[in-house]
C-alpha positions as a Python dict, from the first residue, in 0.01 Angstrom:
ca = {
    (1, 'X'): (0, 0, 0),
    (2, 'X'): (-31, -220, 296),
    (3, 'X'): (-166, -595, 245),
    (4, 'X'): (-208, -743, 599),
    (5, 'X'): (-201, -1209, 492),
    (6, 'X'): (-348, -1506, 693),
    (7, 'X'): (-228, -1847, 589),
    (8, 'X'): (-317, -2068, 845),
    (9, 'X'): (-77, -2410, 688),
    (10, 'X'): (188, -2527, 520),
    (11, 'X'): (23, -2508, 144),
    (12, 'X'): (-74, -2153, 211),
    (13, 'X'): (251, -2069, 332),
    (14, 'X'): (374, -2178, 6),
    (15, 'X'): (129, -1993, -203),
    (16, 'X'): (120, -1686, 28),
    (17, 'X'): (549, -1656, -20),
    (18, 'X'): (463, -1633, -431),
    (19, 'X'): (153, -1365, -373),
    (20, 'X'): (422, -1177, -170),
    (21, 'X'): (697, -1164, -414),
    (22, 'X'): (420, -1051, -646),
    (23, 'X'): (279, -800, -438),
    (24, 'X'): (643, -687, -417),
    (25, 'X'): (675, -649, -762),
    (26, 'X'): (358, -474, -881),
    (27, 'X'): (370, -255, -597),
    (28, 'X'): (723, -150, -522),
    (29, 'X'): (623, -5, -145),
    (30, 'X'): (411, -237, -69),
    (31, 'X'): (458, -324, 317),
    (32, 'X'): (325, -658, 427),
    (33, 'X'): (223, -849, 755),
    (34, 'X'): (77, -1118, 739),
    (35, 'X'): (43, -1498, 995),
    (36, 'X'): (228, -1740, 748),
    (37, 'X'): (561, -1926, 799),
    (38, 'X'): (946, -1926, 659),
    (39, 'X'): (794, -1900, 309),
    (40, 'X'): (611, -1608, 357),
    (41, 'X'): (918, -1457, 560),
    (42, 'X'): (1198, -1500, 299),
    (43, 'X'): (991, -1379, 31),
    (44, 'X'): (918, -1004, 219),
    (45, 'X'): (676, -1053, 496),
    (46, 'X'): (671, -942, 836),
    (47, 'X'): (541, -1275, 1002),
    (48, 'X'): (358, -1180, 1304),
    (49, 'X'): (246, -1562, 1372),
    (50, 'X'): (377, -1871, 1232),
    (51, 'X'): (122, -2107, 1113),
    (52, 'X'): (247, -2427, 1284),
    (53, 'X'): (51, -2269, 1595),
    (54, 'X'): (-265, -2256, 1402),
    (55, 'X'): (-246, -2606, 1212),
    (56, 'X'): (-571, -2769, 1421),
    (57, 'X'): (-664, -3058, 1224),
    (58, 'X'): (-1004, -3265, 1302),
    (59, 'X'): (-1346, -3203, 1467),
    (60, 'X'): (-1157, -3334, 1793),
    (61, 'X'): (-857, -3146, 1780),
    (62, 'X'): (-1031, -2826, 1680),
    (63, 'X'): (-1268, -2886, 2002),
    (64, 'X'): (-999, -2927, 2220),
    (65, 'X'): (-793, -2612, 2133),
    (66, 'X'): (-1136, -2349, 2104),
    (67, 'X'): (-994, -2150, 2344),
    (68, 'X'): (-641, -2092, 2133),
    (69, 'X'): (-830, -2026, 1862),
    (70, 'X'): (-1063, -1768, 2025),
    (71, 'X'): (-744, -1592, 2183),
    (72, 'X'): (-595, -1620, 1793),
    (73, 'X'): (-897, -1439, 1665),
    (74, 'X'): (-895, -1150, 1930),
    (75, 'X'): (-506, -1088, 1889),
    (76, 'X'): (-508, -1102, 1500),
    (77, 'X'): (-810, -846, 1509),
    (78, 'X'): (-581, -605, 1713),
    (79, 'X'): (-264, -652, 1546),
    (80, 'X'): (-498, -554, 1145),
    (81, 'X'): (-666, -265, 1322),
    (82, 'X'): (-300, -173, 1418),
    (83, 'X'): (-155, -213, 1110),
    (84, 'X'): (-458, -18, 914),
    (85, 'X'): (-406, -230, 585),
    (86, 'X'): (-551, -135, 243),
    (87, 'X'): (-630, -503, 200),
    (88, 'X'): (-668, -818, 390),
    (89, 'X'): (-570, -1149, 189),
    (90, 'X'): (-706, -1461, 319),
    (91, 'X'): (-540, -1768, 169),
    (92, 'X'): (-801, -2109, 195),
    (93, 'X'): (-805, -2225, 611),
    (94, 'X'): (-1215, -2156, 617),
    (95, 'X'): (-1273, -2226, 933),
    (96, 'X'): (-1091, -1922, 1054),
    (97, 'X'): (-1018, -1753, 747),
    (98, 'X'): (-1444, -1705, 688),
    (99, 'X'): (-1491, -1542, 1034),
    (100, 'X'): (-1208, -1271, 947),
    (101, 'X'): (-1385, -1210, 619),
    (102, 'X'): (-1708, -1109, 856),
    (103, 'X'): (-1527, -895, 1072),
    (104, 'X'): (-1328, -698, 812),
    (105, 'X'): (-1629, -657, 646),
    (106, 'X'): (-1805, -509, 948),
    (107, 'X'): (-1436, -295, 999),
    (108, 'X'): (-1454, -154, 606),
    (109, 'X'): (-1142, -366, 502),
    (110, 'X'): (-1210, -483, 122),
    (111, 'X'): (-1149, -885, 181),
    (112, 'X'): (-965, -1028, -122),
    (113, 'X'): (-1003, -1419, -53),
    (114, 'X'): (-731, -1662, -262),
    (115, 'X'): (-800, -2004, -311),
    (116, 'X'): (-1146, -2085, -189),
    (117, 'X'): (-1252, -2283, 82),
    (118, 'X'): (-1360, -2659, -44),
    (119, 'X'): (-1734, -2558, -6),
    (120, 'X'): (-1825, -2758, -296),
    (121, 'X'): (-1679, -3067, -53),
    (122, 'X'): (-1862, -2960, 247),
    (123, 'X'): (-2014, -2690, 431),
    (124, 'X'): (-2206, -2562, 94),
    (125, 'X'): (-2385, -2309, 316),
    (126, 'X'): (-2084, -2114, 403),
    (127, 'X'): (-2120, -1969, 20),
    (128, 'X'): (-2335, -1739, 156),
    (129, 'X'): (-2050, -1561, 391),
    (130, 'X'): (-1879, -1549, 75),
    (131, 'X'): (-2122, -1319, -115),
    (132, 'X'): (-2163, -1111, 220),
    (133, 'X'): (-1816, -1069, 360),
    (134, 'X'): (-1561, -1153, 33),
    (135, 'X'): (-1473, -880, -216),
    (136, 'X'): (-1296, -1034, -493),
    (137, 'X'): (-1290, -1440, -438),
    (138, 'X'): (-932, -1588, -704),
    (139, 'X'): (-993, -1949, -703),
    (140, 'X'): (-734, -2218, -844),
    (141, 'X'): (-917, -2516, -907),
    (142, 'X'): (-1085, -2532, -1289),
    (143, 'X'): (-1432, -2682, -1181),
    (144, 'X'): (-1429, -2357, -855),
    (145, 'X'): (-1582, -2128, -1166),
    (146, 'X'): (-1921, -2328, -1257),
    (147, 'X'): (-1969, -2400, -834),
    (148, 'X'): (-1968, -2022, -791),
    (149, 'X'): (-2184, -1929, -1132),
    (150, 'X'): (-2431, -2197, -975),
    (151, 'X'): (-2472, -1945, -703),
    (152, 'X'): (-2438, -1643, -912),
    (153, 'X'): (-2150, -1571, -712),
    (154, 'X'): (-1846, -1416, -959),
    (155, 'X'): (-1486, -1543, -920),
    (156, 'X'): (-1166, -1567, -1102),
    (157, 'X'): (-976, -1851, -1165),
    (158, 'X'): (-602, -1806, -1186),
    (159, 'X'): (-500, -2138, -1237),
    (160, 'X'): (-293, -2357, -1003),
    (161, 'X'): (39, -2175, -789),
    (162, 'X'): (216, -2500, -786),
    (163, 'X'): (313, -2474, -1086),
    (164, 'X'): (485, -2206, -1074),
    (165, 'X'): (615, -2365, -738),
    (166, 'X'): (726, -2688, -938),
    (167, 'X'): (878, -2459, -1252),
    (168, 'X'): (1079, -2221, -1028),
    (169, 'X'): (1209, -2518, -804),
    (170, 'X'): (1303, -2642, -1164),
    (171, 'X'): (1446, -2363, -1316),
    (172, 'X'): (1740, -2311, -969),
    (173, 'X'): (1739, -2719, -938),
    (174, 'X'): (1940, -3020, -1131),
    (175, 'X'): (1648, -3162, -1304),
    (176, 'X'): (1695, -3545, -1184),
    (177, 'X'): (1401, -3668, -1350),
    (178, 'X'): (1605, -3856, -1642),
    (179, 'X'): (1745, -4065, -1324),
    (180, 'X'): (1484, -4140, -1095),
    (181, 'X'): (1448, -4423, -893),
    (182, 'X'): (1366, -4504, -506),
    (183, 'X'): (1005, -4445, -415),
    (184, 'X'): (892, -4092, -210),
    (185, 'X'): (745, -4141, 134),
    (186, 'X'): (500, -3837, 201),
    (187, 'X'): (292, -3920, 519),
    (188, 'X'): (149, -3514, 568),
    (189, 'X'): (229, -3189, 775),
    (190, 'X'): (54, -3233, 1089),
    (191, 'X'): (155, -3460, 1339),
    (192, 'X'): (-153, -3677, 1325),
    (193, 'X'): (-125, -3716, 1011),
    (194, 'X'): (217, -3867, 994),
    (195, 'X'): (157, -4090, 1325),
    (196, 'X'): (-110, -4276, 1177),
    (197, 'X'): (22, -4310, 807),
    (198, 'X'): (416, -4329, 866),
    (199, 'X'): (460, -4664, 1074),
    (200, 'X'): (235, -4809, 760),
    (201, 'X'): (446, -4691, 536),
    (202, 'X'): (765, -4843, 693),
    (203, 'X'): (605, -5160, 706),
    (204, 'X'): (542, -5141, 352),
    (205, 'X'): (911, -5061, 334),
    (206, 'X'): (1044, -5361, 460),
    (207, 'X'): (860, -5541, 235),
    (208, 'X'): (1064, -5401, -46),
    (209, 'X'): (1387, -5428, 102),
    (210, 'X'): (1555, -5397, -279),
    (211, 'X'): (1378, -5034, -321),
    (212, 'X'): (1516, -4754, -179),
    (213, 'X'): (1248, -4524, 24),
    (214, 'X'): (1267, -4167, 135),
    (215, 'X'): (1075, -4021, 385),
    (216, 'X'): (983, -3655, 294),
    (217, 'X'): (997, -3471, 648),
    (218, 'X'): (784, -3176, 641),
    (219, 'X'): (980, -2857, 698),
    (220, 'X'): (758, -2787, 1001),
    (221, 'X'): (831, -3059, 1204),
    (222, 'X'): (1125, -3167, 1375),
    (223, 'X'): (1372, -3443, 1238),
    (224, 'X'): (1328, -3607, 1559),
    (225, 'X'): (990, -3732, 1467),
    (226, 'X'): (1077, -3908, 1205),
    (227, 'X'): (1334, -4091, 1354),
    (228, 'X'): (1132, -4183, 1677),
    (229, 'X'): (919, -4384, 1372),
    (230, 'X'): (1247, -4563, 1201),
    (231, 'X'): (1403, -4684, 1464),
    (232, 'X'): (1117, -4902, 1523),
    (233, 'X'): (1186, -5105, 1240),
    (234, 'X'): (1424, -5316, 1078),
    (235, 'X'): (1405, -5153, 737),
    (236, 'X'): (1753, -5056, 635),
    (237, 'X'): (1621, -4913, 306),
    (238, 'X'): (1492, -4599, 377),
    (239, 'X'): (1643, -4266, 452),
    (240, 'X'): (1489, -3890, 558),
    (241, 'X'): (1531, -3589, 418),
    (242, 'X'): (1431, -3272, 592),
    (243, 'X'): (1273, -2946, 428),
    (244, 'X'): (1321, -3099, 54),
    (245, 'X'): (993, -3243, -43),
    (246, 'X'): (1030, -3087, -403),
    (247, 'X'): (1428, -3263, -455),
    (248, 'X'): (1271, -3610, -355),
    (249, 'X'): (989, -3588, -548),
    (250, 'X'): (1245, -3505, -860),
    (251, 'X'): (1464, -3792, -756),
    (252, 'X'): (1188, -4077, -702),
    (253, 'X'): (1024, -4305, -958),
    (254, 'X'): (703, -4377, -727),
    (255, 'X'): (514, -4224, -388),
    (256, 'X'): (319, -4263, -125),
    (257, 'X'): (141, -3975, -35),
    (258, 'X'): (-136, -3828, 184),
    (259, 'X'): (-430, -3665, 43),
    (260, 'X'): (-381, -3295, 33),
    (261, 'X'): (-169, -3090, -144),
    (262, 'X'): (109, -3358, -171),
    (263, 'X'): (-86, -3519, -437),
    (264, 'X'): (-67, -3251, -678),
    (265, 'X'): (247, -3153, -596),
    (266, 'X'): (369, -3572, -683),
    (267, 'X'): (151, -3554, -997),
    (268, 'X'): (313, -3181, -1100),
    (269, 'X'): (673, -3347, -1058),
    (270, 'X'): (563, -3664, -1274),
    (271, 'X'): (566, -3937, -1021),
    (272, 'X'): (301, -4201, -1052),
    (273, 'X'): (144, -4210, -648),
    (274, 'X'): (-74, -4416, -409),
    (275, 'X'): (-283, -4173, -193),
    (276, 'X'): (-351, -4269, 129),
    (277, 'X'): (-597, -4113, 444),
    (278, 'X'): (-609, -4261, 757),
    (279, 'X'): (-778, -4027, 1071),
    (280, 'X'): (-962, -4066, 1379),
    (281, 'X'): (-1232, -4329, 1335),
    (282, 'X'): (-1477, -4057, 1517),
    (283, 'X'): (-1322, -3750, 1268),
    (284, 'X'): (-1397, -3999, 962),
    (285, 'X'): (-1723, -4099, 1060),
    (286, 'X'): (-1859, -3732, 1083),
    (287, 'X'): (-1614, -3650, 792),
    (288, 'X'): (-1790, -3937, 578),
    (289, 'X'): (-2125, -3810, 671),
    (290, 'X'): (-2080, -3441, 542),
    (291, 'X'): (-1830, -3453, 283),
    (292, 'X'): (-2002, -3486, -52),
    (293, 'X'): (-1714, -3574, -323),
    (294, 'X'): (-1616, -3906, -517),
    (295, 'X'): (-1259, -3877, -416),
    (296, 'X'): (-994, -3765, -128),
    (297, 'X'): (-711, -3666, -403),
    (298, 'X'): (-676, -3371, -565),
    (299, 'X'): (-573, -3543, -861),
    (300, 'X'): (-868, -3757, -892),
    (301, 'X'): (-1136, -3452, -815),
    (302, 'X'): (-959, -3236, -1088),
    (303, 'X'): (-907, -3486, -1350),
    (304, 'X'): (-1301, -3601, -1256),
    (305, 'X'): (-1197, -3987, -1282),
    (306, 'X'): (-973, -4229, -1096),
    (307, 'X'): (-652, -4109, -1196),
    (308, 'X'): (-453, -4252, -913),
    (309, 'X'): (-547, -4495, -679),
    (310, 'X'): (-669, -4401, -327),
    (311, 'X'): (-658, -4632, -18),
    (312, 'X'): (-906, -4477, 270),
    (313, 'X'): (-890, -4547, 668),
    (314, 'X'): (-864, -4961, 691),
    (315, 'X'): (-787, -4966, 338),
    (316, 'X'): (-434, -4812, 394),
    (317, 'X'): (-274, -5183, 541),
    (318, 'X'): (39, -5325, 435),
    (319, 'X'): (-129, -5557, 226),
    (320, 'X'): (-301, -5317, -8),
    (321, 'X'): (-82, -5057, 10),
    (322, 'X'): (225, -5283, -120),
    (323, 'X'): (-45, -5458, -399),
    (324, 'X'): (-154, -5066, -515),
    (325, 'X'): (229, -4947, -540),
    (326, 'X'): (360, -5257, -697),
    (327, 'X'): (102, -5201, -1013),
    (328, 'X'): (218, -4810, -1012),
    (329, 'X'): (612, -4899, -1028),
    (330, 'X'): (561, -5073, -1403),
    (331, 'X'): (381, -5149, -1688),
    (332, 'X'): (42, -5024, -1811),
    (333, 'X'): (-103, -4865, -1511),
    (334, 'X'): (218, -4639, -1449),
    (335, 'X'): (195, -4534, -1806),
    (336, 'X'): (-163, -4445, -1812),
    (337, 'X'): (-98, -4260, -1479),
    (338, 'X'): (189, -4001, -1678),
    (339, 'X'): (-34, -3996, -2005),
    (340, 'X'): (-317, -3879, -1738),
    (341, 'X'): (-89, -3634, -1542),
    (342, 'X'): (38, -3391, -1911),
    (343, 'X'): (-376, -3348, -1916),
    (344, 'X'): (-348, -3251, -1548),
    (345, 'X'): (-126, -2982, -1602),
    (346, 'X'): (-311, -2842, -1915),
    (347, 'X'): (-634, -2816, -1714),
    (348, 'X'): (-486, -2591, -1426),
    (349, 'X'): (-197, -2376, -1601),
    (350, 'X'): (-389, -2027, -1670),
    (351, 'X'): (-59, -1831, -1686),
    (352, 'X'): (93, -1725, -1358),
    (353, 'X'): (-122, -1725, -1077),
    (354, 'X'): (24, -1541, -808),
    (355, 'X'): (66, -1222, -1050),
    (356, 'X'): (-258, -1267, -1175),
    (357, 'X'): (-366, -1244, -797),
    (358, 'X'): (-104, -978, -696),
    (359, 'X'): (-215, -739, -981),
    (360, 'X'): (-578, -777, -929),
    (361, 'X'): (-547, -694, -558),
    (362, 'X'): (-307, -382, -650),
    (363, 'X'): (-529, -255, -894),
    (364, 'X'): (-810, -274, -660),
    (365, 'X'): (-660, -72, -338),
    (366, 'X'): (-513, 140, -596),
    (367, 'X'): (-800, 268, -738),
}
């Protein structure tokens, strides 16, 4: 069969690579293109676009680059009515990832959609192109299942890939969790993101000059970043590492992370986190207006109370940040945070995700 895949960022580059050694197992000539990344690639696929030149992030940003992203959508229509695939997989990235689902729908291409867009965050009305344009919807969040029902929409839910993310990296990987210490600097994927949270960070660094900090460079940007950030200071105490999120996460005793993936990811590897979200002021202010949850972390909306602490847009200063990580590095507070994090885990393991996924997809085109 042939499964055409658009992951439009890092996360779904990392649960697209899992779906395609899956696909590649229940279907053994399966033959896959898909717009992803170096995940995606290693594991089998045929990249025809790396993701790093779709990552827009921000009602700004996005308005600046329309006309990229109208060129995207006419080149990736050509290259799936090349390609002729049985199915086309869209992994979460609604803004784009919804309009495909229209047109494949109009182009009789069954749309298998996994991991749904936040729509019970914002944008509630887009549930509507789901029950038009979506085939089979797999979603990986528990609470996804009674937001759909409410619209008598039917989904699956598959529970969380990052587990099996965080088991296989443990399974080929020294498990250094008996010896952790330093604390985990993870200031995001986009380059926004880590301009506005990193030099915080560092600050925050050199006023622990007896902890040892380690900034977690995201695979898909250069080294150079970083380093144009550190040499700015006078912290001595902190070192990058490049491409290895998962070993410093195994290897730290504390975080600072950015809302977003990261946050489960920290929580999966047992590392008690501050989350932090700093943006445009104009981004947050229409951002605050439509977005309709009680919290920015993943951990915190899943676990439905404060779990970790969360620092928001003038909130994330050196002041609070230090005061929020110096309660997570001992005592009561860090213990409650690991006793909350095993009930974490529970609530999103269903048993294998991406081959849950894979073999539902199979079985459909199949037929």
């Amino acid at each position: 069969m042939r499964y055409f895949i658009i992951a439009g960022e890092a996360s779904g580059d990392l649960h697209g690579s899992g779906l395609v050694r899956e696909l590649q197992a229940v279907d053994p000539d399966a033959t896959i293109q898909a717009w992803g990344g170096e995940r995606m690639r290693d594991a089998g696929a045929e990249i025809l676009k790396d993701y790093r030149e779709l990552a827009f992030m921000g009602f700004i940003e996005v308005a600046q680059n329309i006309f990229t992203i109208l060129k995207n959508f006419r080149v990736v229509k050509d290259q799936i009515k090349s390609f002729k695939p049985d199915a086309l997989i869209l992994i979460d990235y609604p803004g784009f990832n919804l309009r495909m689902a229209k047109w494949a729908h109009e182009n009789n291409i069954p749309v298998h959609y996994y991991i749904s867009p936040q729509l019970w965050a914002w944008k509630e009305g887009r549930v509507e192109q789901v029950r038009q344009f979506v085939d089979r919807m797999y979603v990986i969040l528990p609470f996804e299942n009674d937001f759909y029902a409410t619209h008598n929409i039917e989904v699956e839910f598959v529970g969380h890939p990052l587990i099996e993310a965080v088991d296989r990296y443990r399974e080929t990987n020294e498990h250094q969790g008996a010896k952790r210490s330093g604390i985990a600097l993870l200031a995001g994927s986009r380059k926004q993101e880590i301009s506005k949270l990193l030099p915080i960070m560092l600050r925050v660094a050199e006023a622990y000059p007896d902890e040892k900090f380690t900034i977690a460079a995201a695979p898909n940007q250069p080294e150079s970043l970083y380093r144009s950030f550190l040499k700015k200071f006078t912290a001595d105490n902190v070192e990058i590492i490049h491409g290895d999120t998962y070993g410093v996460l195994d290897r730290s005793h504390a975080a600072l992370t950015t809302s977003g993936t990261a946050t489960l990811e920290t929580a999966l590897f047992n590392v008690p986190q501050v989350v932090c979200y700093r943006g445009s002021r104009l981004s947050f202010a229409i951002a605050k207006r439509l977005v309709k949850v009680p919290y920015i972390s993943l951990v915190n909306l899943i676990a439905g109370k404060p779990v970790v602490e969360e620092l928001i847009q003038d909130n994330v200063n050196v002041r609070k940040v230090s005061r929020a990580l110096e309660a997570i590095l001992r005592g009561s507070v860090r213990k409650q945070i690991l006793q909350d994090y095993t009930v974490l885990r529970r609530l999103l393991d269903a048993g294998g995700a991406s081959n849950k996924v894979a073999t539902a997809i199979y079985e459909s085109v199949k037929s």
